[in-house]
C-alpha positions as CSV (number, residue, x, y, z in Angstrom):
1,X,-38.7,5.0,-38.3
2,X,-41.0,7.9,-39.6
3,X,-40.3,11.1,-38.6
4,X,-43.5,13.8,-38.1
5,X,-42.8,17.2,-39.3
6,X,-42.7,19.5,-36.6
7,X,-46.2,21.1,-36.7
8,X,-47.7,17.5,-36.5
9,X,-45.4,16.3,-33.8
10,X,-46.3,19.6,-31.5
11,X,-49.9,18.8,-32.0
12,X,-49.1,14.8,-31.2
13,X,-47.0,15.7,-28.1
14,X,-50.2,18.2,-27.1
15,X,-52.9,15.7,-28.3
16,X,-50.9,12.9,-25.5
17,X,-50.7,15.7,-22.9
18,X,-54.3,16.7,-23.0
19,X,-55.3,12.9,-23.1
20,X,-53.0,12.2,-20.0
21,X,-54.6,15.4,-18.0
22,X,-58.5,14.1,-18.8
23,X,-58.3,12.0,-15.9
24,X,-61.8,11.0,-16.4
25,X,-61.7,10.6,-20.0
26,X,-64.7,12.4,-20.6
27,X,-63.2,14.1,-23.8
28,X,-62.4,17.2,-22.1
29,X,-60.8,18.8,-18.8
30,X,-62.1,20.8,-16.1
31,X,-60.4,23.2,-13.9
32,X,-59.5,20.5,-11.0
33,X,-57.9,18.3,-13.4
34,X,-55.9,21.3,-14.8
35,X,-55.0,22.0,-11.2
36,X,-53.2,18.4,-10.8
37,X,-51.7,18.3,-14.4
38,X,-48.4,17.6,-14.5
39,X,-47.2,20.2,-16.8
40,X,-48.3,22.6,-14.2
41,X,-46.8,20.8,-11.4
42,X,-43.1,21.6,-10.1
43,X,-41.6,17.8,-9.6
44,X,-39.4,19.0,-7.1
45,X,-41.9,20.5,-4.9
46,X,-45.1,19.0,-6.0
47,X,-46.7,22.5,-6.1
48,X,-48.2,24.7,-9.0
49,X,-46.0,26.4,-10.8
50,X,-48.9,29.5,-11.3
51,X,-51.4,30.3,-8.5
52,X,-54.5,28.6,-8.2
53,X,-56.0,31.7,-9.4
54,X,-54.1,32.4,-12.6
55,X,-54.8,28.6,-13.9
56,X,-58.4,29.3,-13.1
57,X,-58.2,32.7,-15.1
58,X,-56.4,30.8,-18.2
59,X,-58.8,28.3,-18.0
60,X,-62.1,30.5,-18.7
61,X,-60.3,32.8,-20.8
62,X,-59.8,29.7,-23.0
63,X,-63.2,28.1,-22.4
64,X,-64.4,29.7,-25.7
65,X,-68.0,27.7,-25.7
66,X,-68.7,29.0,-21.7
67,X,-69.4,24.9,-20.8
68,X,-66.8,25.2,-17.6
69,X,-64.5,22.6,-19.5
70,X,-61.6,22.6,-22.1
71,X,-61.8,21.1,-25.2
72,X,-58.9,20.0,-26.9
73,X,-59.3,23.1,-29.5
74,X,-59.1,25.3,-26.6
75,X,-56.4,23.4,-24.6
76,X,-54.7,24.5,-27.2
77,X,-55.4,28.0,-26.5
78,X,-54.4,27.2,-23.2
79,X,-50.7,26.3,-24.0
80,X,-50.0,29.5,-26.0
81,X,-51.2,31.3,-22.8
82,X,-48.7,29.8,-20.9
């Protein structure tokens, strides 16, 4: 089996994530598909984990280009944030 050094595997693991929140597959996510993501999501209670408001905060602090959507480049932004 071939093991990844860490920095690869983080970026595999966030590369996977960021593929499994673009519902739509359009390449990049916008703010309602970060509202549903799972890493956001509590799986006991089905609720954010941040208010609706914060998430929307992270998400245009992080939208570096202004277009209203995250890239993977700044999804990766996003995760320090959070």
């Amino acid at each position: 089996m071939l093991q990844l050094p860490a920095k690869e595997k983080d970026e595999l693991v966030k590369s996977l994530m960021f593929e499994d929140i673009d519902t739509n597959g359009d390449g990049t996510i916008s703010l309602a598909e970060m509202l549903r993501a799972p890493l956001l999501i509590d799986s006991e209670t089905q609720e954010l984990r941040f208010p609706e408001e914060f998430v929307a905060d992270k998400v245009s602090e992080t939208d570096v280009n202004g277009d209203g959507q995250v890239c993977f480049q700044e999804f990766l932004l996003f995760m320090e944030e959070l």
